[in-house]
Structures are given as C-alpha cells and as structure tokens.
Backbone of each chain as ProteinMPNN parsed JSONL, in Angstrom:
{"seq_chain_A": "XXXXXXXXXXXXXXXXXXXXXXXXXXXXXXXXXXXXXXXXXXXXXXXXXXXXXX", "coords_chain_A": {"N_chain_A": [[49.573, 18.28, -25.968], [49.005, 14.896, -25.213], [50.713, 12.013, -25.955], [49.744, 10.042, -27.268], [48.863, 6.788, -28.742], [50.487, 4.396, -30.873], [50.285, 2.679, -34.021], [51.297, 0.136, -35.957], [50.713, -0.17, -39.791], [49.807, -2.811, -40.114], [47.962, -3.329, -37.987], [46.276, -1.687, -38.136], [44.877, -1.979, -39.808], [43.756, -4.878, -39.348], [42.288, -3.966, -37.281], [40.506, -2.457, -38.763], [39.165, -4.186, -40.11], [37.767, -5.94, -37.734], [36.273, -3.972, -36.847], [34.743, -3.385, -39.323], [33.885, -5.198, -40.944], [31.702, -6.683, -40.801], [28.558, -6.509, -42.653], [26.746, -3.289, -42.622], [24.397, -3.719, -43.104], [22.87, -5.673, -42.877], [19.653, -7.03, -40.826], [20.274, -8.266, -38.56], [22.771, -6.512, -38.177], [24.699, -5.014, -35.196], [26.172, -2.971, -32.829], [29.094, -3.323, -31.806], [29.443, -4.22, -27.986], [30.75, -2.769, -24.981], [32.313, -4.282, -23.624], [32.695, -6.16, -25.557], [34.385, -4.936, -27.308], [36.55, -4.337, -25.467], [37.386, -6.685, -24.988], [38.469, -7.38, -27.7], [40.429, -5.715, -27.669], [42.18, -5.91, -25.815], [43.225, -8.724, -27.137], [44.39, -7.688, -29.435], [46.684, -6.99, -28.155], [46.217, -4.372, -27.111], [46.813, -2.779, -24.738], [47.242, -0.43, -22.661], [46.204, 1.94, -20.886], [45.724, 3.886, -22.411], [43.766, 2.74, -24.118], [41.109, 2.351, -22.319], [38.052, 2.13, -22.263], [36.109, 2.858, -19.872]], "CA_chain_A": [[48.71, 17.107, -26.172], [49.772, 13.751, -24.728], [51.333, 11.181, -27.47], [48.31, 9.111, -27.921], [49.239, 6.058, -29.499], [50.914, 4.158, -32.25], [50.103, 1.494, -34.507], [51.258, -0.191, -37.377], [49.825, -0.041, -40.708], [48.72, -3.537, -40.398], [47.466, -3.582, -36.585], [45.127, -0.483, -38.171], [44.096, -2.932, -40.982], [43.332, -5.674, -37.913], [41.118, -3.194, -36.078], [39.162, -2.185, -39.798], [38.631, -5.709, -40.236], [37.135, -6.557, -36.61], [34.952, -3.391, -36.87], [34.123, -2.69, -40.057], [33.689, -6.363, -41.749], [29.903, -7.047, -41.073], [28.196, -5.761, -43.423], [25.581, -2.978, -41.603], [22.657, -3.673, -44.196], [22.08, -7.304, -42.098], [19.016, -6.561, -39.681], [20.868, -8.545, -37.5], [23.965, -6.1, -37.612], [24.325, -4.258, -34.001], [27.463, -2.131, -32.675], [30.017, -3.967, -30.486], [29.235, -4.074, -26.628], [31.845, -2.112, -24.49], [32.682, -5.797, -22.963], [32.974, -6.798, -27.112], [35.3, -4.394, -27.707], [37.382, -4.362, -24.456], [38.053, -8.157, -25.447], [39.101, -7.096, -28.92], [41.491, -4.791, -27.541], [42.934, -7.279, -24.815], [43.281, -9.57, -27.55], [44.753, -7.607, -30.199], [47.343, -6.341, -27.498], [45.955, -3.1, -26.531], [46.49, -3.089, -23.176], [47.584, 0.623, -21.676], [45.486, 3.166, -20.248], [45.095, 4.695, -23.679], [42.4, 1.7, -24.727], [40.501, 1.881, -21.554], [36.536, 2.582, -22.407], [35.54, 3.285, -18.998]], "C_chain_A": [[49.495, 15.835, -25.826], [49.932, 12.756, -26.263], [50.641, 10.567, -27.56], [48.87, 7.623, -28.207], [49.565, 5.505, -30.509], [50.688, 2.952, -32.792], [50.345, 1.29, -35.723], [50.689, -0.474, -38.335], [48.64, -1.533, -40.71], [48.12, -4.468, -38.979], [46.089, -2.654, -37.149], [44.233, -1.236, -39.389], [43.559, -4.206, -39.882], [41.87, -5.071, -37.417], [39.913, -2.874, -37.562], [38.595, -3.089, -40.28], [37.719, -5.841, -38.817], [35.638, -5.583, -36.641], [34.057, -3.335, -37.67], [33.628, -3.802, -40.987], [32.936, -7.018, -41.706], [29.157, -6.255, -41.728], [26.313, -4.817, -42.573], [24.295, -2.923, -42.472], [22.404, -4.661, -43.06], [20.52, -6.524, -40.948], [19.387, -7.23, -38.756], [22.114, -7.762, -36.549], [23.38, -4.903, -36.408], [25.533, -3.83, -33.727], [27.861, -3.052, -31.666], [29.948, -2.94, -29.343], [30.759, -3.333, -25.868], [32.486, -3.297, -24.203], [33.447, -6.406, -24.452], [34.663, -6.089, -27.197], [36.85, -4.078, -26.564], [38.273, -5.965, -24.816], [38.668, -7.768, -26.616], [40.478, -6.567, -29.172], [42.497, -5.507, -26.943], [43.699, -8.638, -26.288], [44.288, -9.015, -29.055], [46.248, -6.326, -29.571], [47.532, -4.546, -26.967], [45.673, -2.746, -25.591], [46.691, -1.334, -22.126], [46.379, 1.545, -21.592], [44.836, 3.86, -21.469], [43.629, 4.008, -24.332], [41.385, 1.745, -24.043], [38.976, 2.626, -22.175], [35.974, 3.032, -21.806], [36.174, 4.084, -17.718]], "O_chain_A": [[50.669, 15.781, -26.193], [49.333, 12.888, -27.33], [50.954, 10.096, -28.653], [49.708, 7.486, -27.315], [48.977, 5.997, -31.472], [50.886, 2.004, -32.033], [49.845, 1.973, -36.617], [49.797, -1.269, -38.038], [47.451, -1.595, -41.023], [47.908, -5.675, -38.868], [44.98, -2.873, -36.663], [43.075, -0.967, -39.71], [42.336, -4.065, -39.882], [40.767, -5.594, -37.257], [38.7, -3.035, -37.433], [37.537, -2.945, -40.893], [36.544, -5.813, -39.182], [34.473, -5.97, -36.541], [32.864, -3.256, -37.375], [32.903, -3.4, -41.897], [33.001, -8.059, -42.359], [29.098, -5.105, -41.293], [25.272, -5.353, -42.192], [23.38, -2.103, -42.399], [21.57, -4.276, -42.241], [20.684, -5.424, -40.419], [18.809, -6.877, -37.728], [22.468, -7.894, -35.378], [22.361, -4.213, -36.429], [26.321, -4.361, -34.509], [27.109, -3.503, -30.801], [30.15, -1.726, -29.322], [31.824, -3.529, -26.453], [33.59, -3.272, -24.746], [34.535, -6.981, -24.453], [35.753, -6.658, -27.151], [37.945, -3.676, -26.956], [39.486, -6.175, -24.854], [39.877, -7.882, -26.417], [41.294, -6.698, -30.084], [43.582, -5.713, -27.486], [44.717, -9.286, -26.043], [44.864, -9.887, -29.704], [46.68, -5.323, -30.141], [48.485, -3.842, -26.63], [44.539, -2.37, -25.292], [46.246, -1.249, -20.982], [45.675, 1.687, -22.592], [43.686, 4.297, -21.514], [42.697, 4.61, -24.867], [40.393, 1.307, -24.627], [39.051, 3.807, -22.514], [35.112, 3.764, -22.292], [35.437, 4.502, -16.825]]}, "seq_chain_B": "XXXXXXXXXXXXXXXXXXXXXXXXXXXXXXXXXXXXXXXXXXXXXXXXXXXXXXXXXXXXXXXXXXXXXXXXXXXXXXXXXXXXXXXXXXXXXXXXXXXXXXXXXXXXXXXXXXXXXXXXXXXXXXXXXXXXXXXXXXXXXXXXXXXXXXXXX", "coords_chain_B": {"N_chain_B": [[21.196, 1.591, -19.813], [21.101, 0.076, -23.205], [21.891, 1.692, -26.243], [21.188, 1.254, -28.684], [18.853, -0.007, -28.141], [16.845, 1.99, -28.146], [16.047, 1.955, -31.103], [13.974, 1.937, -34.091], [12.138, -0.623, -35.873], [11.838, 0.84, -38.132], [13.846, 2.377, -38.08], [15.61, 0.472, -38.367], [15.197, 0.303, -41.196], [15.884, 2.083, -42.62], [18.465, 2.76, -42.12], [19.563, 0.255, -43.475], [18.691, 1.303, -46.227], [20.681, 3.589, -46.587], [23.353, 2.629, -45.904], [23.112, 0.955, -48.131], [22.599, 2.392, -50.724], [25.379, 4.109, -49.777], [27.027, 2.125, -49.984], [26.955, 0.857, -52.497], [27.008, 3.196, -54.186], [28.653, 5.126, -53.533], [27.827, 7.846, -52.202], [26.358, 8.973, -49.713], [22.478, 8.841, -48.887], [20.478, 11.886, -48.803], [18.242, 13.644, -46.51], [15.241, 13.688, -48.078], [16.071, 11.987, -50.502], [15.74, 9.774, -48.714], [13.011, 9.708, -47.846], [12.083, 9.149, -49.781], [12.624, 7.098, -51.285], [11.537, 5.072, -49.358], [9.063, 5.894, -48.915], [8.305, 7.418, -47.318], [8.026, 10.508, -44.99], [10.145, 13.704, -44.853], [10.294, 14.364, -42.431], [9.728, 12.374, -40.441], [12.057, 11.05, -41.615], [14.293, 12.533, -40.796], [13.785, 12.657, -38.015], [14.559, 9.691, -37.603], [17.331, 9.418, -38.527], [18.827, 11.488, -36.494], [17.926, 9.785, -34.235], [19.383, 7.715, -34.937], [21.729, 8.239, -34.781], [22.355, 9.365, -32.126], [22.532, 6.681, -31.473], [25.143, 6.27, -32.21], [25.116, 5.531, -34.729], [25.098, 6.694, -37.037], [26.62, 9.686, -38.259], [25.769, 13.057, -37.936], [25.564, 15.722, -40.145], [25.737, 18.835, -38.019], [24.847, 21.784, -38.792], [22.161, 21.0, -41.014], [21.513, 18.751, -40.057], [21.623, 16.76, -42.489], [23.304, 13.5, -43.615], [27.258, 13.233, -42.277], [29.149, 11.442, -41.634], [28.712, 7.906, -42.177], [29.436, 5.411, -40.447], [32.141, 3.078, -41.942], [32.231, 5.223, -44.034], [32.414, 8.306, -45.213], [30.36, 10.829, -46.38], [31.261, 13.573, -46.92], [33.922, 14.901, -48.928], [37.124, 13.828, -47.905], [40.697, 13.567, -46.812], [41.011, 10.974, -47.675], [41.166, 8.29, -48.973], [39.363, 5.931, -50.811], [39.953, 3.716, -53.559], [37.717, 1.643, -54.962], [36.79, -0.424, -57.503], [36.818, 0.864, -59.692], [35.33, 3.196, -58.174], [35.51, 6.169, -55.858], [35.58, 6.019, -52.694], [35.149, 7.673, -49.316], [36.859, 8.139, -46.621], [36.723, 8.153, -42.984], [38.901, 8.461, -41.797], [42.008, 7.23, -41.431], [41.764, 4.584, -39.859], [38.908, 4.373, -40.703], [39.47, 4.297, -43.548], [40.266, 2.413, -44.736], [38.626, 0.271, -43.309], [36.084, 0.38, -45.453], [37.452, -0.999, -47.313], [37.325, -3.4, -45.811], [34.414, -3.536, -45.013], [33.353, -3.955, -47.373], [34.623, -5.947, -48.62], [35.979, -5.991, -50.885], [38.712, -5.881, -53.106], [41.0, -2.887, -52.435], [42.488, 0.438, -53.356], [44.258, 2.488, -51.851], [44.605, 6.447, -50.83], [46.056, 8.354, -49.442], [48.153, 11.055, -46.762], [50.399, 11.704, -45.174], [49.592, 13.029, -41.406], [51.153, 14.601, -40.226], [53.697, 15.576, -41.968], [52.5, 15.581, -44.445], [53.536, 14.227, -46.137], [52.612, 12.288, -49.645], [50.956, 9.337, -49.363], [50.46, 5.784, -50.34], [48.3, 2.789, -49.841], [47.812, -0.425, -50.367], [45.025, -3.011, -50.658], [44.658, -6.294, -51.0], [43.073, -9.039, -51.93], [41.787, -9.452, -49.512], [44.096, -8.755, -48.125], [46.452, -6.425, -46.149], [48.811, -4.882, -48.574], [52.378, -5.05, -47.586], [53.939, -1.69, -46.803], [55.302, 1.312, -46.062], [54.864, 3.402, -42.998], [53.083, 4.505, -40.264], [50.213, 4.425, -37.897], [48.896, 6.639, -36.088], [46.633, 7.257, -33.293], [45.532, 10.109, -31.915], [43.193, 10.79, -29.778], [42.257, 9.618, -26.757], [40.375, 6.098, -26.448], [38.33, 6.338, -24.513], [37.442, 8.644, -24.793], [36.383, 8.412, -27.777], [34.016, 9.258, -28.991], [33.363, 11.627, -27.675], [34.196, 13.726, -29.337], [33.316, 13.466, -32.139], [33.72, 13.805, -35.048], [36.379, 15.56, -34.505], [37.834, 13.473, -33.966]], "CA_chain_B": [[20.549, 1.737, -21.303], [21.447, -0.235, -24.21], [21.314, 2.97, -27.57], [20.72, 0.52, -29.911], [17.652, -0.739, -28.538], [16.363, 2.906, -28.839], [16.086, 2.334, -32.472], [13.079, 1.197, -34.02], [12.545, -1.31, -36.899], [11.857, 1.751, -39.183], [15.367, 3.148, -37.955], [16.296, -0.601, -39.212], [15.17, 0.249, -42.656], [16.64, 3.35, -43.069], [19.609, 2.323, -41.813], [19.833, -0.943, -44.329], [18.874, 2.208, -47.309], [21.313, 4.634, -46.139], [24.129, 1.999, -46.157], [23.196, 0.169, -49.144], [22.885, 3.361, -51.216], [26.376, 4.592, -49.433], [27.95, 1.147, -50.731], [26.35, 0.96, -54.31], [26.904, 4.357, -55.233], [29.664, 6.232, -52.717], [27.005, 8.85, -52.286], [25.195, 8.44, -49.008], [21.406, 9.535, -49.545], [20.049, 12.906, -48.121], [17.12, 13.352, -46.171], [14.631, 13.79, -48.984], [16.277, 11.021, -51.05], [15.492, 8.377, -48.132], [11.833, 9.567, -47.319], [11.336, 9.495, -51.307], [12.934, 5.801, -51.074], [11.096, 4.458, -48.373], [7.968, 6.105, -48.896], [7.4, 8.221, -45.977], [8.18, 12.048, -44.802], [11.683, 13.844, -44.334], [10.148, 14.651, -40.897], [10.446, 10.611, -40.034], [13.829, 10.402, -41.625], [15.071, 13.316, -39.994], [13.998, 11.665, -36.778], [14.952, 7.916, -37.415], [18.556, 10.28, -38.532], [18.526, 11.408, -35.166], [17.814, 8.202, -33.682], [20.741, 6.802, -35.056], [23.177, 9.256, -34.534], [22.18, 9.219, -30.92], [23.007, 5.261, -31.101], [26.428, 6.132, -32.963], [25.294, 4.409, -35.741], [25.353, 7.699, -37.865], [27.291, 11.25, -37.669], [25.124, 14.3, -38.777], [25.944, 17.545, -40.13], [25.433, 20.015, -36.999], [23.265, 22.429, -39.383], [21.182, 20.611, -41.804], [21.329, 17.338, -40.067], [21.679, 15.089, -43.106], [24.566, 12.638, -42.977], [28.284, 13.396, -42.513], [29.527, 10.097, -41.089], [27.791, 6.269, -41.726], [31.346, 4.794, -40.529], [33.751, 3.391, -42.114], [32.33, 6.136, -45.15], [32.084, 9.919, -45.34], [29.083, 11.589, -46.849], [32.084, 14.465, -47.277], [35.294, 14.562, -49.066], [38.356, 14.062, -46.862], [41.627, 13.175, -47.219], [41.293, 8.889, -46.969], [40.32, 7.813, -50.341], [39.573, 4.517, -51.433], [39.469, 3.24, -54.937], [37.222, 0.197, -55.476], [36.007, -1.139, -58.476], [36.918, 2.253, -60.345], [34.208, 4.567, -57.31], [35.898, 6.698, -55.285], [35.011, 6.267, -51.731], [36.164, 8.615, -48.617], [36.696, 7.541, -45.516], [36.752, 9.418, -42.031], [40.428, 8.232, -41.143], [42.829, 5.966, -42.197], [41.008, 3.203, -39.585], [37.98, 3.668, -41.844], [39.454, 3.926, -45.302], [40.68, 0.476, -44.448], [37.489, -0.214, -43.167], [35.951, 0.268, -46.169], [37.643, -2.21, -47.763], [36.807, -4.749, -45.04], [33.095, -3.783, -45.475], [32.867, -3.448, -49.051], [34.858, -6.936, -49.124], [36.696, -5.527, -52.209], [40.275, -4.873, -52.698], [40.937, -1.178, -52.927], [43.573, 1.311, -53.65], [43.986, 3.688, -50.854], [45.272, 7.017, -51.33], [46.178, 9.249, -48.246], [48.637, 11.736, -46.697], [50.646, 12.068, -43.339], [48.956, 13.727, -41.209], [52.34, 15.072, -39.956], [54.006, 16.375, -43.009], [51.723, 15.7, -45.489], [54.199, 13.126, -47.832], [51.322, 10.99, -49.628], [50.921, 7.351, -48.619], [49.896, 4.879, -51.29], [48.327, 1.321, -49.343], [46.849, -1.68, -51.791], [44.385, -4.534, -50.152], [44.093, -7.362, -52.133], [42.593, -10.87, -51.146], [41.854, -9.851, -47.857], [45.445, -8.341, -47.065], [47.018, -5.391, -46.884], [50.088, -5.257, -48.677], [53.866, -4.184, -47.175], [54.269, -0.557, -46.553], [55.815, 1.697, -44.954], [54.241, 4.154, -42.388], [52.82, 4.321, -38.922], [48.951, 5.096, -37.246], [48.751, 7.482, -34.65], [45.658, 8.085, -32.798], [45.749, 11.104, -30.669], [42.494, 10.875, -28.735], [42.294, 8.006, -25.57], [39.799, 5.453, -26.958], [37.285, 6.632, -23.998], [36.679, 10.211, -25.753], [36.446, 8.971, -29.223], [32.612, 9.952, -29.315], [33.366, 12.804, -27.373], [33.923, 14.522, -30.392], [33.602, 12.117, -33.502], [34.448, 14.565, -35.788], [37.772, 16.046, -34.521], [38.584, 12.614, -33.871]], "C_chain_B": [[21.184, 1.076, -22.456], [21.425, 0.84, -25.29], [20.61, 2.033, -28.424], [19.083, -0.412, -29.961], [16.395, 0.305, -28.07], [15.878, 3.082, -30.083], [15.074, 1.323, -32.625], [12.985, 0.884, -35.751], [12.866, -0.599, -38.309], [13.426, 1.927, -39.641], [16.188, 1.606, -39.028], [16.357, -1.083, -40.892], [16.051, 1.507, -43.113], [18.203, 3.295, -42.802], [20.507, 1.268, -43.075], [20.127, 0.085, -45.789], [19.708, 3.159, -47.317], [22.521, 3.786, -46.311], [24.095, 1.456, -47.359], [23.264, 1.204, -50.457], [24.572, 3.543, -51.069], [27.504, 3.074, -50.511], [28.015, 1.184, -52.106], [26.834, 1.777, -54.928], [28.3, 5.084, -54.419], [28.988, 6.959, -52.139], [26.246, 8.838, -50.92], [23.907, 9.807, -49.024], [21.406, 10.429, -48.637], [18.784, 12.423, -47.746], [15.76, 12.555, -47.109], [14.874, 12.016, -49.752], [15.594, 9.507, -50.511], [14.069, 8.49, -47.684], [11.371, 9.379, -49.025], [11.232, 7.689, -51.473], [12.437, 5.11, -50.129], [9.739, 4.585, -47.678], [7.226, 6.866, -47.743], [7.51, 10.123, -46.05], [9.257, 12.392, -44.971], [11.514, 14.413, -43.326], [10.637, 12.987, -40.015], [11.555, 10.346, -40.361], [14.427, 11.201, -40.794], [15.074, 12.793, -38.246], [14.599, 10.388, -36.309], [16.599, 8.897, -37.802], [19.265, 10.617, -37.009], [18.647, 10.526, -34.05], [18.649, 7.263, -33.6], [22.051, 7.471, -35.277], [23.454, 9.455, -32.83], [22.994, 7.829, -30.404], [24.237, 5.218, -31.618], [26.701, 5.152, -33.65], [25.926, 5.591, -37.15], [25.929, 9.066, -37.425], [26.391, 12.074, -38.576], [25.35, 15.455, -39.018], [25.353, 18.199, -39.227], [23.979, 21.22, -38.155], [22.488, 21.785, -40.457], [21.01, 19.013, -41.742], [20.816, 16.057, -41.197], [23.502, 14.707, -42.46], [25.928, 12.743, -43.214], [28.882, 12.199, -42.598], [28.087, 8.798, -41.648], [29.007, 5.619, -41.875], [31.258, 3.478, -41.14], [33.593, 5.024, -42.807], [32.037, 7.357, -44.523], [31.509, 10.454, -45.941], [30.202, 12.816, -47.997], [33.022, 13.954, -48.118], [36.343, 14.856, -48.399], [39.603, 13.16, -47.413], [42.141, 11.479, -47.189], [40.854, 8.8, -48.216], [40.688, 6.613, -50.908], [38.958, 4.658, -52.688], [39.212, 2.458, -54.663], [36.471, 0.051, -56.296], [35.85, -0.339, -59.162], [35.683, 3.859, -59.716], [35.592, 4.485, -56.433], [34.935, 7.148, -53.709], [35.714, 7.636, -50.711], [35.763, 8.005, -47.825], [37.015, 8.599, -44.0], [38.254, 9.902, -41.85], [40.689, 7.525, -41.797], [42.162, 4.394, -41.335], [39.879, 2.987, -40.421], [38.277, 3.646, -42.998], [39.36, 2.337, -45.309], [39.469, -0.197, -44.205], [35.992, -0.135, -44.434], [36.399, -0.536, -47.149], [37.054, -3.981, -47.422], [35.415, -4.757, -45.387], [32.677, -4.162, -47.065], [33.493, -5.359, -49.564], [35.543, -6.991, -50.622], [37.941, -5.346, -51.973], [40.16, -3.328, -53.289], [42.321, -0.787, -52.694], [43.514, 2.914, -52.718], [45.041, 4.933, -50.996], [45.079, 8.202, -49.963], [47.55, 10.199, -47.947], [49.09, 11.855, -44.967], [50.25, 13.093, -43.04], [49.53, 14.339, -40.23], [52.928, 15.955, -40.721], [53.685, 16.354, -44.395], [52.309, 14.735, -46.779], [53.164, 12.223, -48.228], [51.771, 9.255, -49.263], [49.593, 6.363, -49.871], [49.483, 3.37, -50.41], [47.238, 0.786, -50.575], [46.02, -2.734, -50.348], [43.808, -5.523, -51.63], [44.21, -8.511, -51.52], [42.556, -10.35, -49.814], [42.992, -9.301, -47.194], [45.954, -7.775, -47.96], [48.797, -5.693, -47.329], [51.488, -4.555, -48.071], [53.522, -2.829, -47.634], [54.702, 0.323, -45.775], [55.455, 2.786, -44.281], [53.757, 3.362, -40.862], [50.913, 4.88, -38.936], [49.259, 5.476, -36.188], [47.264, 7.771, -34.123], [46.098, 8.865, -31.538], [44.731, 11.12, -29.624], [42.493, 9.09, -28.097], [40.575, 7.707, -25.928], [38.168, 6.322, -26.365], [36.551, 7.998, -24.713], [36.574, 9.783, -27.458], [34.925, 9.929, -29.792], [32.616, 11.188, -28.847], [33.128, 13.942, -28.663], [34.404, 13.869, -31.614], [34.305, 12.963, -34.853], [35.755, 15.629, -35.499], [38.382, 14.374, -34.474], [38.81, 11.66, -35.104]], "O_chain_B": [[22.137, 1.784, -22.779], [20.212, 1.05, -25.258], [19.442, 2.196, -28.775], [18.453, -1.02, -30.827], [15.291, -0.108, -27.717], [15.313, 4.138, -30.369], [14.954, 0.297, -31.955], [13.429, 1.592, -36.654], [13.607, -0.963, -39.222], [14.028, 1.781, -40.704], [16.966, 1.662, -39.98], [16.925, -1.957, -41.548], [16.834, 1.53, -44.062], [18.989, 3.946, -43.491], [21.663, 1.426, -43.465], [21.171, -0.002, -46.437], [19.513, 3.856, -48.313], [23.086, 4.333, -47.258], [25.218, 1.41, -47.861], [24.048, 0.82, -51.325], [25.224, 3.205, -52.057], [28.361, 3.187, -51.386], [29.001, 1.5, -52.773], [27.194, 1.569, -56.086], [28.982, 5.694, -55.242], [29.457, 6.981, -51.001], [25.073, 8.595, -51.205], [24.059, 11.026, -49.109], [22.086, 10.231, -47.631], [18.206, 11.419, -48.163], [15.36, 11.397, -46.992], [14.091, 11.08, -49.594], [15.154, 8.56, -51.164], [13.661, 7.484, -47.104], [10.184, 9.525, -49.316], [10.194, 7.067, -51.699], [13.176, 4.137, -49.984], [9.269, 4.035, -46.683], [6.046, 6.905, -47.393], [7.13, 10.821, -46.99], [9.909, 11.426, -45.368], [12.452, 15.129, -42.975], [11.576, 12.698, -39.274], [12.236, 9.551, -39.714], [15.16, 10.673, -39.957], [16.038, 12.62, -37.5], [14.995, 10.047, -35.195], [17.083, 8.996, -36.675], [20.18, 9.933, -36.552], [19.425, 10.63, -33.101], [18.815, 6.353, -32.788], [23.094, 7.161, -35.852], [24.573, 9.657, -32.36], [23.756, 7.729, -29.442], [24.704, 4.079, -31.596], [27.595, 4.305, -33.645], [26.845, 5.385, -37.943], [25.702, 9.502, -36.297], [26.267, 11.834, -39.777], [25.351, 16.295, -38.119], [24.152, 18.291, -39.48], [22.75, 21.281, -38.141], [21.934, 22.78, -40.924], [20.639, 18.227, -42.613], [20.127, 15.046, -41.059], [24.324, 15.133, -41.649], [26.208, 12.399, -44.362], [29.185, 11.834, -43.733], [26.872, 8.907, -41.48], [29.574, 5.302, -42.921], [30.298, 2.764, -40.851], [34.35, 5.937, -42.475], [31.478, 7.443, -43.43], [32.356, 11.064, -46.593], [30.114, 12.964, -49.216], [33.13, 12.731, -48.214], [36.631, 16.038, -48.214], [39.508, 12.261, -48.247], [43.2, 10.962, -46.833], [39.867, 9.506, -48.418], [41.776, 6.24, -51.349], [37.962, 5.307, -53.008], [40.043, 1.87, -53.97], [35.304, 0.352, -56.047], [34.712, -0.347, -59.63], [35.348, 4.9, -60.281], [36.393, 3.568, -56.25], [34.088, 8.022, -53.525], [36.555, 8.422, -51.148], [34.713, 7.362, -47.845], [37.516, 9.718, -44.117], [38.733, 11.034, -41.776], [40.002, 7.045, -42.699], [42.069, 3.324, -41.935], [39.636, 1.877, -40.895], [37.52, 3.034, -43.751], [38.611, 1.469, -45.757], [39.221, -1.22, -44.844], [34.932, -0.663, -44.099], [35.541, -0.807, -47.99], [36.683, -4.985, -48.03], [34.988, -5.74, -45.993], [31.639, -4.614, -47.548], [33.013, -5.963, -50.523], [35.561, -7.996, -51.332], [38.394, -4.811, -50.961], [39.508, -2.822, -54.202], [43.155, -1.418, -52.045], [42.938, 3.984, -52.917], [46.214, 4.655, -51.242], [44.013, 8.746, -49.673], [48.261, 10.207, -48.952], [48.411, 12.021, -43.953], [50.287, 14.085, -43.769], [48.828, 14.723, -39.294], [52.838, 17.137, -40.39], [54.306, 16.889, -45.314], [51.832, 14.54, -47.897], [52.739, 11.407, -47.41], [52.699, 8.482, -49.025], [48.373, 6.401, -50.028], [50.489, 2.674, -50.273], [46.366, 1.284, -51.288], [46.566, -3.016, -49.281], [43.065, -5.465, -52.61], [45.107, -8.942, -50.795], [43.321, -10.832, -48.979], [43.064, -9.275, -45.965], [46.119, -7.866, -49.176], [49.666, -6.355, -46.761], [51.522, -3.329, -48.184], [52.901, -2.68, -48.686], [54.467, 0.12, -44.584], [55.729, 3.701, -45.058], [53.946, 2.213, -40.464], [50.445, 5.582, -39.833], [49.845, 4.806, -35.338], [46.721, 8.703, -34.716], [46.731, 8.504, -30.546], [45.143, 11.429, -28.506], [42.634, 7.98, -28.609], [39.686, 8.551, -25.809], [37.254, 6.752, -27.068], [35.377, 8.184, -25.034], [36.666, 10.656, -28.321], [34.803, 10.845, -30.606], [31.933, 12.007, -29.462], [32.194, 14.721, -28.854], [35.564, 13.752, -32.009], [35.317, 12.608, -35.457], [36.026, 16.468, -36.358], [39.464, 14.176, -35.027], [39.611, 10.729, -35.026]]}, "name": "protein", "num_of_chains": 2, "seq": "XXXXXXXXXXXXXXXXXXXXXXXXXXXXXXXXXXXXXXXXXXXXXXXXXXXXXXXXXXXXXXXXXXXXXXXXXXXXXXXXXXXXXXXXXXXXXXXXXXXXXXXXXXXXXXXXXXXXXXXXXXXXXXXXXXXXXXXXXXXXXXXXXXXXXXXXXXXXXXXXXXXXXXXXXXXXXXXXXXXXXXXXXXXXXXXXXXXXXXXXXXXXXXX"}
C-alpha cells in the first residue's frame, strides 16, 4: 500500500473544523463543491498528488 | 450533475430530523423512527435515505439500509469516541471525532487508539482548540477514492 499521508493532530482538527462546523440541520447547509474543497486544500497546504480530487 | 440538487425538500426534512435527533440524543433515528417523526411511510424514508446517500450526505447499512454514517457521527460503535456534555458520541475516524466537536460546537473529550499499535490516545477541545498532544494522522486512501469506499476509508 503506498504511504498515504501524514498530518498533525492539529492540521486534522483544521480540516474537522472547515468541514464539519456548519451545522447540517440549516436548510441552507449544502456539501462543499470540488472547486470549495480544492481551495481548502491549496490553502491549508495540501498540495501533492495525494489531495488531488480529479 | 450537481447530487445535491437531486434531493428534494422532503430529503431536506429528513435530513434536518436525522441530524438533529443524531445531535440531541447520539442515536441517529432508524427508518421507522423518521417516517413515525415526520408523519409519512418507511417506504419514503427509505427512499429520501437513498437519496441522500447517493448525494454523500448519508452512509447506509448495505443490508437493511438504515443509517451507518451521517458524517462527522456513526450510527455504529467504533473506535473514535467523543465525550460531550456527559453523551457518548462515535465518530467514523479521528477527522470526524474531531468533527464532532466542531459541529456540536462543544468541547469534548476524545478517546481513541493508534491505529498502528493500538496505544490509546487521549485529545481534549476546549474553547474552540484542541489542546497539545502528542500523535500523528495518517490517511491511507488518496483523497480522490475517499467515496470509493466510505467505509474502509
């Protein structure tokens, strides 16, 4: 199995915050766009091959 | 195709009761429970279920399609467990225990296990931030397959 990636405890607290911190009762809440989450990643330095979506 | 705009306002109630249950209580409802709560069939939930498992809003048990997954939480018990507010949540992974905190907007007491050699792992959130500890996250699958298979991953 290839080594996947690694992240520190509070890069994995980062990412459960960005996803998970709208609350999905809202009828407004909707799932982040591939484009959403490609920025998220770019931005929260997740840049190699392993992040790519598409 | 957008998935999400597959889903229809119903799906947007059942969705709101299926989460708000899952928060309230730990428990997320069964079929039955949410056509009893919402006044309809468990032929329509099982479909609006469906509907939003398709849109990877929800994960469903393979044989009796109620709900395994409504991420961050776990329907199941697995090895991620958040304390908040003296309920015992579960979470899929260690990205959603955590994420259960973020949703829930609570601090919690997370109680997990490498998933290497099994030494437990104690993390705290309080105010918004997690506190010092020491450990690593590994994900093994490349981001593009995580749906591939949501439950190995």
């Amino acid at each position: 199995m290839p080594q996947g990636a690694i992240l520190s405890l509070e890069q994995c607290w980062q990412l459960a915050q960005a996803f998970y911190g709208s609350d999905k009762r809202a009828p407004e809440w909707r799932r982040k766009t591939v484009d959403e989450i490609e920025a998220l990643f770019s931005e929260m330095g997740f840049t190699s091959s392993f992040w790519n979506l598409r | 195709m957008n998935i999400d705009s597959a889903t229809t306002s119903f799906d947007q109630q059942v969705r709101h009761y299926v989460y708000d249950q899952t928060m309230k209580t730990t428990m997320s409802p069964t079929v039955v429970e949410t056509a009893v709560a919402l006044s309809t069939t468990p032929t329509e939930v099982q479909a609006s279920f469906q509907r939003l498992a398709e849109a990877h809003m929800l994960v469903l048990q393979r044989d009796t399609g109620e709900i395994l997954m409504a991420n961050p939480f776990s329907a199941v018990p697995t090895p991620f467990l958040a304390r908040v507010d003296g309920q015992t949540y579960y979470g899929n992974c260690i990205w959603d225990v955590m994420g259960i905190s973020a949703m829930l907007k609570r601090d919690a007491f997370i109680q997990t296990s490498c998933g290497d050699c099994g030494t437990s792992m104690t993390l705290r959130i309080v105010n918004g931030s997690l506190e010092p500890a020491v450990g690593i996250v590994h994900f093994a699958v490349p981001a593009a397959q995580w749906w591939a298979d949501i439950v190995f991953n």
